[in-house]
N, C-alpha and C positions, 0 to 999 in steps of 0.2 A: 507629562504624557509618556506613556511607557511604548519605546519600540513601536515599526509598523504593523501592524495587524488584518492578517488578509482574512478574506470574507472566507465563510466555508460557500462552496458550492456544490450547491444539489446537483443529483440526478447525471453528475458525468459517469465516468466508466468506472473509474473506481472510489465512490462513494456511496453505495459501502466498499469494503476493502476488496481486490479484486476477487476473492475466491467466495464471496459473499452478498453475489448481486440477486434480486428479485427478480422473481420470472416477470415477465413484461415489460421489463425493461432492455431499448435497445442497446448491443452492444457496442456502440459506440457514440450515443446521444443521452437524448431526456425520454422520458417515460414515453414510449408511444401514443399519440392523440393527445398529451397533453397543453403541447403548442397549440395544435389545433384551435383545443377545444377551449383556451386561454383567447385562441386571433380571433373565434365564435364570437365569443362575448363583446370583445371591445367591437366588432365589425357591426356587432347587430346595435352597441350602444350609440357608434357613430349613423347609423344608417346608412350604411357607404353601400350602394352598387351591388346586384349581383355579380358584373364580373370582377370588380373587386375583390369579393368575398372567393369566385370561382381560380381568381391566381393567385389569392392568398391559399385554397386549400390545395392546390398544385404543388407552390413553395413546399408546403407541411411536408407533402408525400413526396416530392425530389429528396428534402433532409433526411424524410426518417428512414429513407431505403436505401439510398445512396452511400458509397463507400465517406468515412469520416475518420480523424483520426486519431491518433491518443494523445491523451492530455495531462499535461501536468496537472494535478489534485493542488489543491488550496489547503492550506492548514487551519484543522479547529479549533487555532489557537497562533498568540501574536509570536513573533520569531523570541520575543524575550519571554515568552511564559513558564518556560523550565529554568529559569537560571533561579542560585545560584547553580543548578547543578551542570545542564547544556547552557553555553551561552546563545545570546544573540544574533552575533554576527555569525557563529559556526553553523546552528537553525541556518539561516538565510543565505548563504554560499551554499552548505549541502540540498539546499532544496532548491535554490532559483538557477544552482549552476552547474551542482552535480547529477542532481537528478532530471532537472530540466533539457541536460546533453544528451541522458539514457533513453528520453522520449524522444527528442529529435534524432538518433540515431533510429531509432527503433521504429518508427516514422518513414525511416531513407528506406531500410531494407525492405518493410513492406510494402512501399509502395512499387519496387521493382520486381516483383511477383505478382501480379493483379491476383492470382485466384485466391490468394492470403486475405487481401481487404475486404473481408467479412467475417472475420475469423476473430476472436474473444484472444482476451490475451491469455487466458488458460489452456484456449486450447494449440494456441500455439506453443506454450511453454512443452505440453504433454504430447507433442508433435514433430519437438526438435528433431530427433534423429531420422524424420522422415524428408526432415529437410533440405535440398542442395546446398552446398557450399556457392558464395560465403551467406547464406543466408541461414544457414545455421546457428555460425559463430556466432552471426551479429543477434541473432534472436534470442541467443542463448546468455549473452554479455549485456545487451541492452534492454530486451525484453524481461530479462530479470531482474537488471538492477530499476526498472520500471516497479516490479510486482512485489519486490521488496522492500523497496520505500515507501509504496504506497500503505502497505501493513505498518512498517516502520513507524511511520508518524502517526497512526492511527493508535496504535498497541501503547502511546505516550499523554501525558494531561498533567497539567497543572497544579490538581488538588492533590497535595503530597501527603498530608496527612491523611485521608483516605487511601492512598497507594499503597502506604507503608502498612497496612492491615493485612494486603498481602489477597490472596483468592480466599473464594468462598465456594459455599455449596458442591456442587459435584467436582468443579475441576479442583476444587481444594481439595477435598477425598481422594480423587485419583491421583495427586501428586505425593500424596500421606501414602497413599498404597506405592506406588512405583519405587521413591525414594527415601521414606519410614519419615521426614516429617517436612516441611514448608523450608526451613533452615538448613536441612539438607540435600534441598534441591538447589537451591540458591548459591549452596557451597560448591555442588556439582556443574551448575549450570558457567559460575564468574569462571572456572578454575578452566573449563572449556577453551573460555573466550580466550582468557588469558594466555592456551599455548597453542592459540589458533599463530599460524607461522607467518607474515604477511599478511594479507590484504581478505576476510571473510567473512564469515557472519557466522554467529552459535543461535541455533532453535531450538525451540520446544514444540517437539511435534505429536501428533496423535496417528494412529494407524487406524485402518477399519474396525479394528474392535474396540477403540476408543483408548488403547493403550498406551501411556505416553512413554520419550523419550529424547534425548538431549543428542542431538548432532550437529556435525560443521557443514559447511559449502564454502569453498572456495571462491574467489572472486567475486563474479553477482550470481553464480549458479541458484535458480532457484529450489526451493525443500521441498515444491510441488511434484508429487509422484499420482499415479493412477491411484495410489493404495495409502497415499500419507498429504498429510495437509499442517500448512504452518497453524501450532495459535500462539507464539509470539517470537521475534527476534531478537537479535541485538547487533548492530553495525559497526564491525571494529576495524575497518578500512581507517587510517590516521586522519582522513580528511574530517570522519565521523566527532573528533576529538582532540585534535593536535595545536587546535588553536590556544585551547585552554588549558589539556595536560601534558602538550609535549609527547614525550615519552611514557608518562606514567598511566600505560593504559590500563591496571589493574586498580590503580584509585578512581575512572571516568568509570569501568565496571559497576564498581562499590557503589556510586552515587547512581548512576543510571537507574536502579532499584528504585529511587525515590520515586520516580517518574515514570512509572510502568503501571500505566489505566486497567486493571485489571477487572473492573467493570465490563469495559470493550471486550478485554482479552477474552475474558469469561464466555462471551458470546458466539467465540468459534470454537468453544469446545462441545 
């Protein structure tokens, strides 16, 4: 039996990836009504009580209006599914303890501002500076490294021989166009990562006119601007890699390629 394997779960905040949620969906729950209309069915199968059924639809509408919080995302895929290339244990430290702090922190600061606890976490990101200290910082350091892993583990999958094809259709065109061809974006994008200084992340981003382009962020800063949006990352904090390569953060680069879901990826361009 391979590693543990956590379930994906539907319909939280960021499944899909934060900057990719459907309308109708609340922000910070399950699809609106469809508790509801899930407690309907089983209430009418029981035949239980009108006022059963009337505090049961009570509950519904306290959850789905109600301030709620953010949640650690579940992986679509067991903590050992990338190795050899990410190991196991490094999966499961950065997701149950690194990124699980950036929610709990992110967690703290808003709930000591109530007028925030209804607010998306985009648009908090695209908000920071409007916002008081330390509720800034912390939005700014935790709310990102929230919105970055939640892309992070998304923009990743198992099927390596599929990965390594690389993009297609249009964002393959536009990265032909940007960078003259697939292997010269990739030469551009490792070499990024590699003299990022400390602790950041290298994207591939798109601006409004669908243009791409490779930049850093420092610490968890997120790439999310009014005018630009991630479609994919790469996480070169030590914690991301250190288990397995030490130092050698330009060979965790090289490999990380294997494991880059470009199917996903594809889908926010």
């Amino acid at each position: 039996m391979r590693g543990s394997k956590p379930r994906v779960r539907h319909g939280t905040r960021h499944s899909p990836p934060p900057h990719e949620m459907s309308v109708g969906v609340h922000p910070r729950g399950a699809p609106r009504g469809l508790l509801l209309l899930n407690g309907i069915k089983y209430i009418l199968s029981k035949r239980s009580s009108r006022i059963t059924f009337a505090l049961f639809a009570v509950i519904c509408i306290i959850r789905d209006y109600s301030p709620m919080k953010f949640e650690l995302p579940l992986l679509p895929y067991s903590y050992d599914a990338l190795e050899p290339y990410i190991d196991a244990k490094t999966m499961e430290i950065h997701h149950t303890k690194h990124h699980a702090s950036y929610v709990t922190k992110l967690n703290e600061a808003v709930a000591a501002v109530p007028e925030l606890e209804r607010k998306t976490l985009e648009e908090l990101l695209l908000s920071t500076e409007k916002l008081p200290e330390p509720t800034r910082t912390a939005v700014r350091n935790h709310g990102g490294g929230h919105y970055n892993h939640s892309l992070f583990w998304t923009s990743m999958g198992p099927h390596f021989e599929r990965n390594e094809k690389g993009p297609s259709g249009n964002l393959k065109q536009t990265i032909e166009a940007a960078f003259g061809d697939f292997e010269k974006f990739k030469g551009a994008f490792s070499k990024t990562a590699a003299g990022i200084f400390g602790s950041g992340w290298v994207w591939l981003v798109k601006n409004d006119s669908g243009a791409l382009s490779v930049i850093t962020t420092p610490n968890q800063n997120a790439p999310l601007t009014a005018t630009q949006k991630p479609i994919v990352g790469l996480d070169v904090w030590e914690h991301a890699y250190y288990l397995k390569y030490q130092n050698r953060r330009p060979e965790y680069i090289e490999n990380w390629w294997h494991v880059v879901n470009w199917e996903e990826v594809e889908k926010r361009y």
